[in-house]
N, C-alpha and C positions, 0 to 999 in steps of 0.2 A: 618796215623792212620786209622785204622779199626773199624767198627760200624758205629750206626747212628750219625745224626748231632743234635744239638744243636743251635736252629735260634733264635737270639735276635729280632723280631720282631716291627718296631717302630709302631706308631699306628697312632702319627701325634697328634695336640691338640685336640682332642677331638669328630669332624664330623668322619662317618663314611666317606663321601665322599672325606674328603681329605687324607685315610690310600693310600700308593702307592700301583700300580695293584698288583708289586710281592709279598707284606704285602697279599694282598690279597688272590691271589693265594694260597700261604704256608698256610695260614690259614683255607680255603676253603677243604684243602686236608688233614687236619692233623689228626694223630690218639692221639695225647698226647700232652694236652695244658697244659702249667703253667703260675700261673698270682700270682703277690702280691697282698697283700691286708691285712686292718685293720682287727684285729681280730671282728668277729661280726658283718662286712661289705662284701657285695659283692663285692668291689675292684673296681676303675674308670675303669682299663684299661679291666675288665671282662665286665663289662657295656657295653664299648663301641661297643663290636663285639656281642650284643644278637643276635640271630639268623644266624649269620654266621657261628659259631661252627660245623662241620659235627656229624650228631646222631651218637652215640657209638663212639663218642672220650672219651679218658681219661680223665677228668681236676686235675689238682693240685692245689690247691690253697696255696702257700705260707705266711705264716700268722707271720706279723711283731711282737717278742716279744715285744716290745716297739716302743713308738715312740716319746711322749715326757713326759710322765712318768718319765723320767731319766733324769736329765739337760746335755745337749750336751757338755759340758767340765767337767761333771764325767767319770774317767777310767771305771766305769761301762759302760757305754753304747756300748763304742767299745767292749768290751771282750764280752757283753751278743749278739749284732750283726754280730760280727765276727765268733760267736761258730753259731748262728742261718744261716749266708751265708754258712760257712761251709759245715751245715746238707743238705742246701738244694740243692748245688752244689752235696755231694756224691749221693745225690739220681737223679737227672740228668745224674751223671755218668753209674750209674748203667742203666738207661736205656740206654743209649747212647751205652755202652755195650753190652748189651743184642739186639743190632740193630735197635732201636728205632731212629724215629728223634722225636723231640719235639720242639715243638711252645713256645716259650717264651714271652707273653706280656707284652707291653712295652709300658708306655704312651709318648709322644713327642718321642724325638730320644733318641736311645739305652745308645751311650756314650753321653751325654747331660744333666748332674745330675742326672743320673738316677741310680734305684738299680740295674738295672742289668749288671752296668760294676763289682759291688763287685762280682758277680757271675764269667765274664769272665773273671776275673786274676785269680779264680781258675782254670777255666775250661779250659783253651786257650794251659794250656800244655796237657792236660790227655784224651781230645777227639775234633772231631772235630766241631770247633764253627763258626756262619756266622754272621752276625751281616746286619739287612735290616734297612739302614736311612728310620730319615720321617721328615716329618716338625714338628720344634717346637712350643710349648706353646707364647715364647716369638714373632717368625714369627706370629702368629697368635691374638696376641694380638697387634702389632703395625699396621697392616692390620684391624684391628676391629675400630682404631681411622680414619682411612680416608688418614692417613696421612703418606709421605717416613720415614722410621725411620734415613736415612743417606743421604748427599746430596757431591758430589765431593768429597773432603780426611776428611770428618767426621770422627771421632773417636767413635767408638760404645764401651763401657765395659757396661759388665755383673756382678753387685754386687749380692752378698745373703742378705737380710736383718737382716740375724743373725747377720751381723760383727757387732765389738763396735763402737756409733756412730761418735767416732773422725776417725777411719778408714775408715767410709761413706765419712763423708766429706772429706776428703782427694781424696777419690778417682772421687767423683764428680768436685770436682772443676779442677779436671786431665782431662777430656773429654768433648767430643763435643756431644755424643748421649749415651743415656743411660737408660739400661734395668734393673729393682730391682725384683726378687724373692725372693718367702718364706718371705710375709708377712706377714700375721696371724695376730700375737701378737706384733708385730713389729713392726707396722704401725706408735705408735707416735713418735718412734725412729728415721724414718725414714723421717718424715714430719719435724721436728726439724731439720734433717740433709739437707735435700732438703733448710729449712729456709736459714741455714746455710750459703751453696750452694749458694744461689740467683739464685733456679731453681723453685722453690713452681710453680710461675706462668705456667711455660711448664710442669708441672707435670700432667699426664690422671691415671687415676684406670683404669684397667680393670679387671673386673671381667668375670668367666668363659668362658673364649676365645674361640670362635667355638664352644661350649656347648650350650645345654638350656639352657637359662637366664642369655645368653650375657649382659653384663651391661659396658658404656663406658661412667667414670664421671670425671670431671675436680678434681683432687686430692684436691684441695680448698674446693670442695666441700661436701666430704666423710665423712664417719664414721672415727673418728680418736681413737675409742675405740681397734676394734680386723676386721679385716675383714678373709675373706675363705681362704682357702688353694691354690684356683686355683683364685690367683690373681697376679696381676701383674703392675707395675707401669713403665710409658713408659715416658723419656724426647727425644722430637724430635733432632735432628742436625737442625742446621741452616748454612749448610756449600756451598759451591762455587756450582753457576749453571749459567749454559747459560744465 
């Protein structure tokens, strides 16, 4: 393929100082950045590189029609995110085209729940796409407790807090170490299912991980009403060591 590239950028949880050099670099030199972002907000992952941006680059700001406005098992939601990935892949394209490369920010890593793998099954056939790992949200929140998140053949799963809570429990009581995202509004959900579990006690909150206002709380302990977006619930492994 012919044209510019198309760099999914990760950015890493949150520190500027843990984005990797080449993040860096590509970003240091780019003439056309694009970043997600709430309507109305400046966007984390724009945030995260203030002054790194070169004067007279492009920005884009891609701006989520919804986010949870729309209950995530209405047929609305995909059709209205789908049409908005869509738009914003063609306009990618076009630069891409036209010889452009473009900087894509990314918070944590690219393919890593992130939006911008919706982007790269469109774009992966029609120009050329690079894709720079970084460290995760989740990395970075079990590092924030002090403690190994896995010890000898631990078992680490990754739940979403969306799932229904007989689904939590099931998948908890299946593992040795365990990482819960997207808690928000989920939290009692999720504490009742930890009860469930008989993990309550190993349960840590973390709150914005490698961010300002790091916060690292015994989940016993927490607000069990709604907590942030950039939270995170970590149960350690207790598995074979020396």
């Amino acid at each position: 393929m012919s044209g510019g590239t198309i760099y999914g950028v990760g950015l890493g949880p949150g520190d500027p100082d843990l984005m990797s050099v080449r993040a860096d670099r590509l970003l240091r030199n780019a003439r056309h950045v694009a970043f997600f972002r709430k309507a109305g907000k400046k966007g984390q992952a724009r945030q995260i590189v203030n002054g790194m941006i070169p004067e007279g680059a492009i920005e884009f700001p891609m701006e989520y029609p919804v986010t949870t406005e729309i209950p995530l098992d209405d047929p609305r939601y995909n059709e209205v995110l789908s049409a908005f990935y869509a738009d914003c892949a063609l306009r990618l394209t076009e630069l891409a085209d036209a010889g452009e490369d473009v900087v894509v920010l990314c918070e944590g890593d690219p393919f890593f729940y992130g939006s911008f793998m919706h982007l790269h099954s469109r774009l992966k056939d029609v120009c050329k796409v690079e894709v720079v790992p970084a460290t995760t949200g989740m990395s970075a929140a079990w590092t924030a407790t002090g403690q190994p998140i896995t010890w000898g053949d631990d078992v680490l799963t990754v739940l979403m807090g969306t799932l229904p809570e007989d689904e939590l429990v099931r998948h908890m009581k299946d593992t040795d170490a365990l990482v819960i995202m997207k808690i928000g509004r989920n939290i009692a959900k999720i504490r009742r299912a930890l009860d469930t579990a008989g993990l309550s006690d190993r349960a840590w909150l973390v709150q914005y991980a490698a961010m300002p206002g790091q916060t690292v709380t015994p989940l016993a302990e927490a607000d069990c009403e709604k907590q942030p977006y950039f939270s995170i619930v970590v149960v350690h492994g207790q598995g074979r060591r020396p």
